[in-house]
N, C-alpha and C positions, 0 to 999 in steps of 0.2 A: 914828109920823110918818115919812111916806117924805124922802128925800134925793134930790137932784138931782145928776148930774156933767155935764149938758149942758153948762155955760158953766163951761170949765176957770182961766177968769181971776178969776174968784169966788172967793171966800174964806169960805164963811160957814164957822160952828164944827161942830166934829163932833156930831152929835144921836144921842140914845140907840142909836136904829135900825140906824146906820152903827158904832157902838163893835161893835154887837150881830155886826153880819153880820160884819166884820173878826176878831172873835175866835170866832168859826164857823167861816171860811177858813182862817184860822191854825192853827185845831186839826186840820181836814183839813190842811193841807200837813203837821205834825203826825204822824198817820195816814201818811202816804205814806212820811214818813220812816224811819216803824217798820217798813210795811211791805217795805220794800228790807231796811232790814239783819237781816227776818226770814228774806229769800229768799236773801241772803249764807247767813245760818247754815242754812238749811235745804239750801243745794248743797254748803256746804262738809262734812255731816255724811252726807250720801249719802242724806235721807230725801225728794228732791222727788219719788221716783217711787213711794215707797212704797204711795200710793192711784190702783188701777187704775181708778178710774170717775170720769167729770166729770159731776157732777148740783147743778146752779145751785140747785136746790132744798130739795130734800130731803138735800143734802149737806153740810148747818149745822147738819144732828144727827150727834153722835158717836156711838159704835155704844155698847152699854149693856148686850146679852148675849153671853155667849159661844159661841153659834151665828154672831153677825153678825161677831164677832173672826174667829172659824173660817172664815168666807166668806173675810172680807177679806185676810187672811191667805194661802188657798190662790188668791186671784186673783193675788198677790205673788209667790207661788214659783212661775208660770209664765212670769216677764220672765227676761232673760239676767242681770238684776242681782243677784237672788237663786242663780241658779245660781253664776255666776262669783267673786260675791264675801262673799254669806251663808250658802251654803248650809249649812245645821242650827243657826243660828242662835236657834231657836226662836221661838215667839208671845214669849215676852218683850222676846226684841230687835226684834221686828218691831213691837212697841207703841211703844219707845223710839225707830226713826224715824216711825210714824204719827203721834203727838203733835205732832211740828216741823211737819210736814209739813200736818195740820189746822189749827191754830194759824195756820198762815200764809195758810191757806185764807177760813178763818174770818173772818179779819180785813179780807181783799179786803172781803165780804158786808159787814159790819158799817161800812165804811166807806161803801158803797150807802149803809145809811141812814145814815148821818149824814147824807150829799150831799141825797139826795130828802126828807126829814123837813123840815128848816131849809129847803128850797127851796119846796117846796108852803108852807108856811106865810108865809116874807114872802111869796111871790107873790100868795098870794092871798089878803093884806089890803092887797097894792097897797101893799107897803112897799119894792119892790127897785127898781130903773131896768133899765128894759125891756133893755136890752143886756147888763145883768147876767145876766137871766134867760137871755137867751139862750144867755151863753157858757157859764155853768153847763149847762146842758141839755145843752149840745155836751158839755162835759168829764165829766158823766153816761155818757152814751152811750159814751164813748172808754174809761172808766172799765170797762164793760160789755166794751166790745172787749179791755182788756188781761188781761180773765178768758179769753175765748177765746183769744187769744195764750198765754198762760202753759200752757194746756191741751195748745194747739198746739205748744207746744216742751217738754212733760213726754211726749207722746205718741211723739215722737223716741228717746225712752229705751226704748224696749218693742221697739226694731228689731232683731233676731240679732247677736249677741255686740256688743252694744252694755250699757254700762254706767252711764251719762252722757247728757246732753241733748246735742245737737246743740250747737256753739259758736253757729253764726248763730242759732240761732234762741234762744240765749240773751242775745246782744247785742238781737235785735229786742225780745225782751220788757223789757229792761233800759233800752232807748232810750225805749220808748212810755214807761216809771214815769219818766223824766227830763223828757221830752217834760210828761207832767200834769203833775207837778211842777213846773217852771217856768214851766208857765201860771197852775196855781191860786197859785202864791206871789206874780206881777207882780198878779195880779188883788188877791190880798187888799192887799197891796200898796196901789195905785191905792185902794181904799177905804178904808183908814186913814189914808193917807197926806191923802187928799184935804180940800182948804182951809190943807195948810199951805205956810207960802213957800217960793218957788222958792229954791234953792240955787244959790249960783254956780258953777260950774265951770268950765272951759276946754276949747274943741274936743279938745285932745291927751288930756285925762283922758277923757272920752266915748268917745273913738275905744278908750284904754286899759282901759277897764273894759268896754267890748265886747266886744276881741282876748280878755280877760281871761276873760271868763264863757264865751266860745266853747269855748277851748283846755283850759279846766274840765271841761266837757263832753266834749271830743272823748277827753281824757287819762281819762275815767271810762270811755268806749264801750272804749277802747283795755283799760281793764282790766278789761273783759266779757271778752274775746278771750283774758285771760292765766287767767282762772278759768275759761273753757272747754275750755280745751286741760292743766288743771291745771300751767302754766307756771312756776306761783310755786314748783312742787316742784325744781325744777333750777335751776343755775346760784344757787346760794345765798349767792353771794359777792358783794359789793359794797365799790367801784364799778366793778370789773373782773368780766366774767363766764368764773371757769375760766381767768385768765392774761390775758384778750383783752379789749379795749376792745369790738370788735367780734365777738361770738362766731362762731368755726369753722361753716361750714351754714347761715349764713344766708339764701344764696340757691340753697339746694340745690332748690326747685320749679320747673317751668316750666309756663304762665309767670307772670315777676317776681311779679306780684302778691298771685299766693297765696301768698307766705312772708308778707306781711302780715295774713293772717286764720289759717294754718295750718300754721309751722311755730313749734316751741313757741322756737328760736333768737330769730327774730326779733320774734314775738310778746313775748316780755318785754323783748328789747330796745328795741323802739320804745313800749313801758308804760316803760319806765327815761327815754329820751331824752327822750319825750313831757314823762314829772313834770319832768323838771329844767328844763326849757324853761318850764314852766307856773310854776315854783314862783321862779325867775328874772323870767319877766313880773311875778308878781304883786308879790313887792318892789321891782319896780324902779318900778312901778303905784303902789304905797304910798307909798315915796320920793319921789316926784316929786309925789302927791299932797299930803302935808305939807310939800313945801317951798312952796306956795301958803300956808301959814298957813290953813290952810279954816277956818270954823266949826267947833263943839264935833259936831254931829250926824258931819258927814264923814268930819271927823278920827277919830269912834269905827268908824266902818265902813272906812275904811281902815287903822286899828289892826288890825278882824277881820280882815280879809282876810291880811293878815301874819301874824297868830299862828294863824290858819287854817292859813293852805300849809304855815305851818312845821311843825303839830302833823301833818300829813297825808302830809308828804314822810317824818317822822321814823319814823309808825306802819308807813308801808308797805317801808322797809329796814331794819327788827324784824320786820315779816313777814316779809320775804322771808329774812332772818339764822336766823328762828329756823324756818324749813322749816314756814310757813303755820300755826301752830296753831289753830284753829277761833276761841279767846274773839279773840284779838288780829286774824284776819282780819275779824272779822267789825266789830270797831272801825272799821278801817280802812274797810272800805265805806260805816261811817255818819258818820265823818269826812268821808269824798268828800262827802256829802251836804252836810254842814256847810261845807263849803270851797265848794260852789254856791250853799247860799243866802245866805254873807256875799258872794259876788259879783255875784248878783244884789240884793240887795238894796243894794249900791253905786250899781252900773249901774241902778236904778229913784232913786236917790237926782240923778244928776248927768244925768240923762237931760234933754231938750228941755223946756220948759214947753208 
């Protein structure tokens, strides 16, 4: 039975169809979110360049003899990463980043079909709302595109005494998984959501859970930039970096503005300012939200969002204390996650009717 969202002032009850598709989406946002904090662990572990060749295809089979290990293998020992920092490592250790590094691959693909399987299918028993269809299609396609991106910026690693991806172009592929992500989450969103009553709010919490999921955001891109420049290995001290509020060098580039993408000084320090700032708005967001007395629904989303920042602020100055270790950085990237979608899901809560 298809569902209608043309007439938004409607209320009817949610029908099998629409339970169906919302916990479809849900499981994709889901999917998205593993796959970040599989690309956390796969940068942090030094396996994202381990596999020389991008084949959309035929590259959701793992290799199965010890000829194609061999191949794969001596494609590996001819980047600068192998030279400079494996070299004689042997095929064991080179299996031990290929695994992350597939795995993470793998899971791009496998979320294709989830996306196109469920989509073909309501569509074409004329169970979805035409707009649905469309935007899914879009976020298909983009879906497709941040396979080329990711490619695009593992391809950066293979450059002369280069060991590491490009920082930007690990922010771009970082933005676009944030970018889906919070398209596919407002969508699933909007269809579960849909037929139940509007929520009161006040212009100033709207306006704040906006600033809020913005600053979320930008404070996640910001600590693209400190895992690029592997940032989070220095200055290990908090809330003082090395003696200094302001670290020594901050604006040693010219000009100004490249110390903001490329020096590792102010690269963590403006990831520092940023969180505290963010983590600030958001209680002061929650606070002011509960003192409205909201509803039971708001009041639980403005609870998340508090013990969000707090769990996110607290993982990421244990990372940074205990000099980055892999399990506990790679929480933290899926915290970040977790601290965007309670704020989004506020901000789709107090939003306009």
């Amino acid at each position: 039975m298809p569902f209608d969202l043309s007439t938004p002032h409607a209320t009817p009850p949610q029908t099998r169809t629409q339970r169906a598709i919302g916990i479809w989406l849900f499981a994709l946002c889901f999917m998205i979110l593993v796959m970040v904090s599989l690309g956390g662990a796969t940068r942090l572990t030094g396996s994202g360049l381990s596999i020389m060749e991008w084949d959309p295809i035929l590259g959701i089979l793992p290799p199965w003899s010890d000829a194609e290990w061999q191949r794969l293998f001596a494609l590996y020992q001819q980047i600068p990463q192998y030279t400079l920092l494996h070299d004689g490592f042997g095929l064991d250790g080179f299996k031990q980043i290929f695994w992350l590094e597939w795995t993470h691959r793998f899971w791009g693909r496998l979320m294709g079909f989830v996306l196109i399987g469920p989509l073909l299918w309501f569509g074409l028993r004329g169970q979805m709302p035409r707009y649905l269809w469309r935007r899914l299609a879009l976020l298909f396609v983009l879906g497709g595109l941040q396979g080329g991106v990711g490619w695009f910026m593992v391809a950066s690693g293979f450059e002369a005494d280069s060991t590491a991806v490009s920082p930007y172009r690990l922010v771009m592929h970082l933005s676009l998984a944030l970018s889906l992500y919070a398209a596919l989450l407002w969508t699933a969103l909007g269809v579960w959501r849909h037929g139940q009553p509007v929520i009161f709010a006040t212009h100033a919490l709207r306006r704040l859970s906006l600033g809020l999921t913005c600053a979320v955001a930008v404070t996640i891109v910001a600590g693209g930039f400190v895992a690029g420049l592997k940032a989070g290995l220095a200055y290990n001290t908090f809330p003082l970096m090395d003696g200094h509020l302001v670290p020594e060098g901050w604006a040693s580039l010219s000009p100004w503005w490249r110390n903001l993408f490329e020096t590792v000084q102010a690269v963590q320090f403006d990831h520092r300012l940023l969180a505290t700032l963010t983590a600030l708005l958001a209680l002061g967001t929650a606070i002011y939200g509960l003192s409205l007395r909201p509803e039971p629904r708001l009041r639980w989303a403005l609870g998340s969002v508090a013990l969000a920042v707090c769990v996110q602020y607290a993982l990421g100055v244990a990372t940074l204390l205990y000099v980055v270790p892999v399990g506990l950085a790679t929480l933290h990237q899926a915290s970040a996650m977790l601290l965007l979608t309670a704020c989004l899901v506020l901000r789709h809560m107090v939003r306009r009717p």
